[in-house]
N, C-alpha and C positions, 0 to 999 in steps of 0.2 A: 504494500500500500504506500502510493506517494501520499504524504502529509505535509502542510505549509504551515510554520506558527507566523503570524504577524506579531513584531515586539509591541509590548506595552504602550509605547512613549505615544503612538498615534491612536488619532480620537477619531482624525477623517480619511475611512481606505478611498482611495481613486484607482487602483489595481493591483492584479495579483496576478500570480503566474497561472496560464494556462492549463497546464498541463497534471493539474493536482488533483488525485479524487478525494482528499477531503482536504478542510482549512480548519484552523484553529483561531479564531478571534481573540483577542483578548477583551475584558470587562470594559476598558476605557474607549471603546471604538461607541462612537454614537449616531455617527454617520458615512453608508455604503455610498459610493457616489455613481456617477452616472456608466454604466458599463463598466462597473468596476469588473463580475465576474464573466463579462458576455463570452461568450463562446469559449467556455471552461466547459467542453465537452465530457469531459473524466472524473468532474464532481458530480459524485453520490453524497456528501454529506457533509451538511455545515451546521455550526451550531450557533445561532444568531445569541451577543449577548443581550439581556431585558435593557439596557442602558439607549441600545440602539432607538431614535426617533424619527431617520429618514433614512430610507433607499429611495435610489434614483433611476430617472427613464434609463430602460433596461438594463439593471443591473444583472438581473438571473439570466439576459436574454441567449437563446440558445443553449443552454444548459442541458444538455440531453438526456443527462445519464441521470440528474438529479429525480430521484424521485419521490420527497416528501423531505416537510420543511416546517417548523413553527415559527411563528412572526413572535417578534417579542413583545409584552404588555405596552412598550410604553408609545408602538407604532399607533400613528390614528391617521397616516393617510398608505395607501398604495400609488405611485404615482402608475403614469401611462407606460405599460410596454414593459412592465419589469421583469415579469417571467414568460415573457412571448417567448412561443415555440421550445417549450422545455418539453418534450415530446414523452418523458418518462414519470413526470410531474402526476401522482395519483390521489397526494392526499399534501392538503395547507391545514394548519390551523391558523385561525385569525383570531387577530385580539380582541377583547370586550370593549378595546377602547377606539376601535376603527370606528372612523366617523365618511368613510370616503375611497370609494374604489376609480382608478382611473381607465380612461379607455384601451382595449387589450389587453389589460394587464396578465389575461390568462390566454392570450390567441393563443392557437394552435398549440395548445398542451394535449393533445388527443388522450393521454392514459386518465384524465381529470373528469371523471364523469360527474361530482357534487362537489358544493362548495358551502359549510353551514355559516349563516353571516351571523355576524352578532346583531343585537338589538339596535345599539346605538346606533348604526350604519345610517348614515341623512342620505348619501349619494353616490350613485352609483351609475358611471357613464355608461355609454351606449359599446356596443361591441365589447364587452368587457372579455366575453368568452369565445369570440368568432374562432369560426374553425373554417381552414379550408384545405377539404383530402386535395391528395397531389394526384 
């Protein structure tokens, strides 16, 4: 198993190495940024810290192998496009405190057949789950 630790001292990732199937965050990370993990094919598994409050348009995107993931409490928005096309994507947990899903944020995850929202949820864009077979 490849493994990545990110050191401590950063609060905002902007990227990570390709090629790893799992990552190791540490506590102080509070913000994924835009494409941090995209097309990290080979992650299966990450372990988001609760600290975290924003990821960014397509951070998971193209994550293939990724197949389940839990949001941390302290998330309350999903931006657009974050996990497009994570094709192995089966199961999220969403926080209680999501207040706002962006649009696609689940495109083309074809293994994602439900998605249970929390209560608080005010909005939620349009094509959030578009699929389209090849």
């Amino acid at each position: 198993m490849s493994t990545f630790f990110i050191p401590h001292q950063y609060k905002n990732l902007i990227f990570v190495p390709k090629n790893k199937e799992s990552i190791n965050l540490p506590e102080d990370v509070i913000n994924i940024g835009d494409c941090a993990f995209e097309h990290c094919k080979d992650l299966n598994s990450i372990s988001l810290p609760e600290g975290i409050t924003s990821i960014g348009f397509r951070a998971f995107g193209n994550c293939s192998s990724l197949s389940s993931i839990e949001l941390p409490g302290g998330l309350t928005e999903i931006e657009r496009s974050v996990f497009s096309d994570c094709s192995s994507l089966s199961s999220i947990g969403l926080p209680e405190g999501l207040t706002s899903i962006g649009q696609y944020a689940f495109s083309n995850c074809s293994s994602l057949s439900s998605i249970e929202l929390p209560e608080g949820l005010t909005e939620i864009e349009r094509d959030v789950m578009w699929y389209k077979k090849s």
